[in-house]
N, C-alpha and C positions, 0 to 999 in steps of 0.2 A: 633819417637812418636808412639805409641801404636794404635790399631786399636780401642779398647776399650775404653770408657772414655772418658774424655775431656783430649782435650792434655796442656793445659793450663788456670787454673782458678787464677782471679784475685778476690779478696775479699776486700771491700772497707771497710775501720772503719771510718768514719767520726771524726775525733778530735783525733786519737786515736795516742798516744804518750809513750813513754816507761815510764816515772813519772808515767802515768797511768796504764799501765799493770802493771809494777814491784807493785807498790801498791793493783789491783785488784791477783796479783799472790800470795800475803801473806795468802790469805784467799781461795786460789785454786776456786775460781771462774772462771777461762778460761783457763780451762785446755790443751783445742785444739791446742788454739791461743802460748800458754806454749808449747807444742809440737815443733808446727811448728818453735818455735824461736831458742827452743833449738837443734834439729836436724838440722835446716836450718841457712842461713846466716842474721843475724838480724843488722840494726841501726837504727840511728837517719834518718828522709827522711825531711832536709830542704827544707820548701815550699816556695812559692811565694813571691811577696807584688803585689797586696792585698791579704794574705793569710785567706779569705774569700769561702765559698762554690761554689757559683754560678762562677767565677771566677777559683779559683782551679784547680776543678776538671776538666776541658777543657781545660786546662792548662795540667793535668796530660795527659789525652787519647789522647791529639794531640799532646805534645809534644813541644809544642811552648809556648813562652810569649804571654798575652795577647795582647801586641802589631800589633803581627801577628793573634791571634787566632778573635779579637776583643769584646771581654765580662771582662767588667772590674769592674761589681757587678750587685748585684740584681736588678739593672735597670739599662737601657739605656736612652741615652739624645735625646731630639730633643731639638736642643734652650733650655730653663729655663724648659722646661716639659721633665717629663719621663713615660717610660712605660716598662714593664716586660721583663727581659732580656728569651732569649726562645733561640731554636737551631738554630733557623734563621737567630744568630744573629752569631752563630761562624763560622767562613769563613776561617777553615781549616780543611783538613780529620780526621776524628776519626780512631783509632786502630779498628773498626769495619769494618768501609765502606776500607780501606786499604787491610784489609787479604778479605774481599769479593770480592777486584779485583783480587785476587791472586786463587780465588776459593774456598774460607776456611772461615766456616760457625763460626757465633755468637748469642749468646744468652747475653741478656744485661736488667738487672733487675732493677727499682731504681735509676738510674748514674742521676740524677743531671743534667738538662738543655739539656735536649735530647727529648724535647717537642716542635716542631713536631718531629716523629720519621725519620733515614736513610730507605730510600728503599735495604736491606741488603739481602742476605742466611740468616734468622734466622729470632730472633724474638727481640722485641725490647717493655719494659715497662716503659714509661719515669718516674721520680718522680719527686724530689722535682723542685719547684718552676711552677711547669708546672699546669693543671689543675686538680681537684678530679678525673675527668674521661676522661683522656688523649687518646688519639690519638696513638694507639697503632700497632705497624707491627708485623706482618700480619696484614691486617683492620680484626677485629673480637675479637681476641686475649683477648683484657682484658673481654668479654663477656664470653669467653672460660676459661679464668682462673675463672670467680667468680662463674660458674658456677661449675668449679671444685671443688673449694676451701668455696665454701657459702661465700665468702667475700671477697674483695679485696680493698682496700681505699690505698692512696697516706700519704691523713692528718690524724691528729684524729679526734676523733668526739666531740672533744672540743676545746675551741678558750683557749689561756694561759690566765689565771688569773678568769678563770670562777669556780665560787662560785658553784656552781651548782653539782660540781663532786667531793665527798672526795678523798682523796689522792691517796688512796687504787686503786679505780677507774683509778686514771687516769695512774698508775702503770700496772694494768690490760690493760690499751690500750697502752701502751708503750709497752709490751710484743707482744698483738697482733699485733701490727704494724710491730714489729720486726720477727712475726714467719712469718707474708704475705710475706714477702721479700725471706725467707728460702723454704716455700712451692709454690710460686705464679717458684724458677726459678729451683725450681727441678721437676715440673712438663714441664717448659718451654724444659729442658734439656733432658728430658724422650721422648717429642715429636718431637725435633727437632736432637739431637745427634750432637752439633756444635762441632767443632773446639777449640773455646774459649770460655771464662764464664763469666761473670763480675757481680757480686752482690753489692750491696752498702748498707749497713747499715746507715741512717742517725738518728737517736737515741741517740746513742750512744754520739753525738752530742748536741743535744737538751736537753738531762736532766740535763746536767748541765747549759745550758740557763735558763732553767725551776727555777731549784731548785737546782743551785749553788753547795755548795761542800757538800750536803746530798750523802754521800757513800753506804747509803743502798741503794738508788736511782740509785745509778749509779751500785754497784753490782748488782740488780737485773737486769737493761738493759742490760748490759753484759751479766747475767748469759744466756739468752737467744736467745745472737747473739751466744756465740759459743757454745749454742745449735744447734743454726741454721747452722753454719759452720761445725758442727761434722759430722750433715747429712746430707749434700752435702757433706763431701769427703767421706763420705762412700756408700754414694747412685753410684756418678759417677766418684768416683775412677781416679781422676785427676793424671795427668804424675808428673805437678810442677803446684805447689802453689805458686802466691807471696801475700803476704800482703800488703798494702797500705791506709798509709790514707792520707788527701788536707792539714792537718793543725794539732797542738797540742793542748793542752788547759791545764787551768794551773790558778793558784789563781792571782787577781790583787795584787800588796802590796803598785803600788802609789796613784794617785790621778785621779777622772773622769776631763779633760782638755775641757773647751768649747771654743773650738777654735774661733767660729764665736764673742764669746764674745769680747775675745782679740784682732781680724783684728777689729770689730767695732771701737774699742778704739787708735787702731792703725789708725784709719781713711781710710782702705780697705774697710771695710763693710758698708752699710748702710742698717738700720731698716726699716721695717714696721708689722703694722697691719693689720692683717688680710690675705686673701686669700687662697689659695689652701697646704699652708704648704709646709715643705718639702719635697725632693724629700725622699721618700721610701715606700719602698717592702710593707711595714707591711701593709694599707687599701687593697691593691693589694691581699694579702696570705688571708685576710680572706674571698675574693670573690671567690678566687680559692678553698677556702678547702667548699664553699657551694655549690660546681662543676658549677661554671658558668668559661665557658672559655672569660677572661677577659684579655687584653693587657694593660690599662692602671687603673687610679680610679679618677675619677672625684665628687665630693661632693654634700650630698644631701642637702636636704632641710633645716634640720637642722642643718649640718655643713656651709652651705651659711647663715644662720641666726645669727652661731656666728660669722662665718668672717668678716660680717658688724655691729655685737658689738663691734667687736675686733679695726675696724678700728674708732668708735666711742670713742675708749678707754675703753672697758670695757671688757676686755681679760679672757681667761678662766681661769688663772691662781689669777685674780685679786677676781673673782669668788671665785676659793679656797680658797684663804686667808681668805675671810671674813665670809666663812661655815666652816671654822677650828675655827675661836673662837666660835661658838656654837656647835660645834663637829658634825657637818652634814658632813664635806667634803667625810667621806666614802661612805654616803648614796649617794650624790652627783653623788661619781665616778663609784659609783655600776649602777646605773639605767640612766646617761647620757650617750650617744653614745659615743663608742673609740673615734671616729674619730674628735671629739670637739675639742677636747684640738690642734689636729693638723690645725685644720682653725681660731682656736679663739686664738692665742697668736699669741708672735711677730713671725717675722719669717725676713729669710735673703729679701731684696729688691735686686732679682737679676740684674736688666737691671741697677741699678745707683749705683751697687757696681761695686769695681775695683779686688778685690779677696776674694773668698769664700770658704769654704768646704760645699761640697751638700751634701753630705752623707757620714760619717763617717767609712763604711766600704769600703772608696776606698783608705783612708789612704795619703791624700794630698789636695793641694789647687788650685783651678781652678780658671786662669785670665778670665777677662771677656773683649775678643780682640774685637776689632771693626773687623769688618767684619770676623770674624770667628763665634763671638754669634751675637743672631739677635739686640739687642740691643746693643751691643761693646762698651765700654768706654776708654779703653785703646787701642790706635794707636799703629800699628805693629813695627815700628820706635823706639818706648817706649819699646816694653815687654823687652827684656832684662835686662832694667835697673831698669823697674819694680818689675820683678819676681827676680833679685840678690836685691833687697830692704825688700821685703815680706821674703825670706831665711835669708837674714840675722836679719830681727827680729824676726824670729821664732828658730832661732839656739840660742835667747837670752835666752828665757823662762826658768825660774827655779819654780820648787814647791812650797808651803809655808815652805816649811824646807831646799831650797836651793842647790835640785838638778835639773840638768839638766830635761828636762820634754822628749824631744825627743834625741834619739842615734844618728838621722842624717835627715838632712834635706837637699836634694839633685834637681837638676833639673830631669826630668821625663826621659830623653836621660841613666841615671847609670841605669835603668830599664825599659825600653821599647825600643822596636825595631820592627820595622816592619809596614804596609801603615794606622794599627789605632791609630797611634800614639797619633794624633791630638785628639783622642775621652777622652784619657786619662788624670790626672789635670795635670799640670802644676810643683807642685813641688810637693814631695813625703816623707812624713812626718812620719818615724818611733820612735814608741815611746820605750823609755829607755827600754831596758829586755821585750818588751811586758806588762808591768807589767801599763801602763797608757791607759784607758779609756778615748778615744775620741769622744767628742760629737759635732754635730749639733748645738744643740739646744740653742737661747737665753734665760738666763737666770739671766743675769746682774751679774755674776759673774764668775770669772773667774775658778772655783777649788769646786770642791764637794766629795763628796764617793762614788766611782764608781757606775753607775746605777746597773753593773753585776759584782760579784764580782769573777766570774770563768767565761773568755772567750779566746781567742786566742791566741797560742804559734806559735813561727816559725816552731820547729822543728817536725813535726808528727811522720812517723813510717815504716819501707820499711822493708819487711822479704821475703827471696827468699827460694823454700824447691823443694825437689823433683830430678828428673831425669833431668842430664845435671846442676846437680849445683854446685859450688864451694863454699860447706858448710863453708870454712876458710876466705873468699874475706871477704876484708876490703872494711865495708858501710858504713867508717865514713865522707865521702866527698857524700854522694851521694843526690840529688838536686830532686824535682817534676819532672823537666822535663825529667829526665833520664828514668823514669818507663814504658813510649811507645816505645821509642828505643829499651830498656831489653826488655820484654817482645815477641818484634816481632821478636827479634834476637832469644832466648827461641823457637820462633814457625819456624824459618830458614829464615824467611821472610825479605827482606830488609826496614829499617827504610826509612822514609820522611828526605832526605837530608836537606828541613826547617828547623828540628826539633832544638830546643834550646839545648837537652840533648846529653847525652853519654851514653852508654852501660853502664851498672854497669858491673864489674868485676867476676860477679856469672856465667856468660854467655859467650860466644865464640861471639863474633863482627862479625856479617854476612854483615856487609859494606851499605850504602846508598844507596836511587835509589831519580832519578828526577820524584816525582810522580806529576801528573796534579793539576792543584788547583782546591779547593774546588767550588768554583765559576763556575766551568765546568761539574759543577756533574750532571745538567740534561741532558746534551748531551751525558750521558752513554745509555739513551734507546734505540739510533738508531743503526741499526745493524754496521752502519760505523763505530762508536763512541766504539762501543762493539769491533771490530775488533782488530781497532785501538791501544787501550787502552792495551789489551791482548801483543798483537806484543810489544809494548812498555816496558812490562814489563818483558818481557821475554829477552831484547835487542836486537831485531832486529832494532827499531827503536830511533832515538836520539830525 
């Protein structure tokens, strides 16, 4: 490695999939990202289940399944409640805090659930899902960048579906979004001169949640990540490049699937009215993006006022019905609070159901055990014969045209491994080609058109470029979790023997080490702990 430079920058594309380049490269809009493929060794980079962000990418930089990492979406459970999945919740090393016991500095921009920050050599900007105004290492840090840069934001400065901001507009803050990420970590890199790099672009992502398969949308968010990515490699002149991104993304072609609908009918679920809604992220992200650092979201006044309509029988949805024959319901949903519609319909009765899907981006169904949930229905004696009953009527499901709805539906053991197992559902539910939209929500029927009609592919995108690489390696087998192992091998450094992955082939196998667990990370400050740890890694000690 070069004394100059970064000796290793990794560049995160959020979604980003080769359908997607190869389409964005017809019209040379990422010319960079073009480059590096074609000089470098490029494939498919088979992600996870749940191949979900929050989930992911922690998945990617440690190396391990959630099982062992423990973040298995955008929220975490206590009992029937949940609250914001954060760093505190992953309880395995990161490819940052790993080369920092090795002595080998990082700069780390944006990654995705890295709020609160590592105590690391470098610098550390947490993004999405974390707060507007995160907690940033060094403490000062983001003070220092907005100060440099007159701005720095996490979110936009608009919530989705706000009337408020034309198109144009909100295109303009997708760009700025996307250069703060490009200038907030080459200023981080100028000040600090790490070792490693890690940017993450989440953007790239988001517009097609936003606005679906609009191409000019999605060309202009491109055009100006590799922007961004042209000037970091020419500001710091990196040894090797890899690319990477958590997941693919990709047009739906079947049908949106409400799962809770069909266990209802199945006689798993049981309804009610009213309460606190489903579990998710979304009340949570708009707390966070008015910079209040929030853990969980609990309902105001006016979402408590429709929950006890709701349970009266007069549900938000019953509401919209009856403002659509008079053509009100737009006015309705423009000027009534988000969060209505989630307290004032039905919603899953978690304590007196037997199986559920909480939320839809963990990709499966959670029993509701007697003594493992607070409420438990189902005797531990039962779950087996239980959960092979619940599989085998979800392995039945066909479409309205008579195809299969899921590719497999499997106990949670074919994909978790490791002591959070338990945190994880039950059975693990993928849907055919990705191409099926899974929903939550009650809605007394079972099959609709997809809420989104461009979201999640398995396969995203791994490109390896530079010094020490084997431009010709075959990445057609290569998996998420291989990208921390590459990588550290790339910098000489040995992998986390944990780790779920393999070296890709682009790289020379610099072999495993037994590193400490995560869980022992604050007994690095004492100077014994410091010693110790050192010695250890070096092999003196077993």
């Amino acid at each position: 490695m070069s004394d100059d430079g970064l000796d290793v920058l990794l560049i995160g594309i959020d979604a980003g999939c080769l359908p997607v380049f190869d389409r964005l490269a017809e019209t040379d809009t990422i010319p960079t990202l073009e480059r590096l493929n074609e000089d470098g060794a490029v494939g498919p980079l088979e992600s996870q289940i749940p191949p979900w962000t929050p989930s992911a990418w922690p998945s990617m930089y440690s190396g391990v399944n959630p099982g062992k990492h423990g973040v298995f979406g955008f929220v975490s459970y206590d009992g029937y409640d949940w609250h914001v999945s954060s760093a505190d919740h992953i309880d395995e090393l990161t490819l940052w805090e790993i080369l920092d016991e090795h002595g080998m500095s990082s700069v780390v921009v944006n990654a995705p659930v890295t709020h609160p920050p590592a105590d690391i050599d470098g610098a550390i900007v947490p993004g999405f899902i974390g707060p507007e105004d995160p907690t940033c290492h060094p403490q000062g840090t983001l003070e220092e960048v907005r100060d440099e840069l007159g701005e720095y934001r996490v979110y936009p400065n608009y919530s989705r579906g706000d009337t408020d901001y034309t198109e144009a507009e909100k295109m303009e803050e997708y760009r700025s979004l996307v250069r703060m990420r490009g200038e907030a970590f080459r200023y981080l890199a100028d000040e600090h001169e790490p070792d490693f790099g890690f940017v993450q672009f989440q953007k790239t992502d988001t517009v097609f949640h936003e606005f679906g398969g609009d191409w000019e949308k999605i060309r202009t968010v491109y055009d100006e990540t590799d922007r961004q990515v042209r000037k970091i490699i020419e500001e710091h002149d990196p040894d090797t490049v890899f690319v990477a991104s958590d997941h693919g993304m990709g047009k739906y072609e079947g049908y949106e699937f409400r799962v809770n609908d069909y266990l209802d009918d199945e006689g798993f679920v049981e309804v009610t009215n009213g309460g606190k809604g489903m579990p998710s992220w979304n009340p949570i992200r708009n707390e966070l993006r008015e910079g209040k650092d929030v853990d969980s979201w609990e309902p105001g006044l006016i979402e408590k006022m429709a929950s006890g309509a709701a349970k009266m029988g007069l549900t938000a949805s019953r509401i919209r019905q009856a403002l659509e024959t008079v053509n009100l319901d737009e006015v309705a949903m423009r000027y009534a609070p988000e969060d209505v519609a989630r307290t004032g319909n039905k919603q899953v009765d978690f304590p007196n159901s037997i199986a559920y899907l909480r939320s839809r981006t963990e990709l499966g169904v959670r029993l509701n055990v007697e003594g493992r949930e607070p409420e438990g229905i189902v005797p531990p004696d039962e779950y087996d014969d239980v959960r092979a009953e619940v599989i085998e009527s979800l392995r039945s499901v066909t479409d309205p045209d008579g195809n299969p709805v899921f590719d497999e539906v499997a106990p949670r053991e074919q994909y978790f491994d490791g002591k959070y197992t338990e945190d994880a559902v039950d059975i693990v539910t993928i849907p055919r080609n990705f191409d099926y939209f899974l929903s939550d929500q009650i809605r007394g029927e079972y099959f609709a058109d997809p809420t989104e009609t461009f979201n999640h592919k398995l396969d995203g995108i791994i490109t390896a470029w530079g010094d020490g690489i084997d431009a010709d390696a075959d990445l057609s087998a290569a998996h998420l979790f291989d990208v921390a192992p590459t990588i550290l091998s790339a910098l000489g450094v040995p992998y986390n023997e944990r780790m779920d992955g393999d070296v890709l082939p682009v790289v020379e196998d610099v072999g495993g080490h037994a590193y400490r667990s995560a869980e022992t990370q604050d007994d690095r400050d004492s100077p014994e702990a410091a010693v110790e740890n050192r010695l250890s890694d070096l092999g003196y000690l077993e």
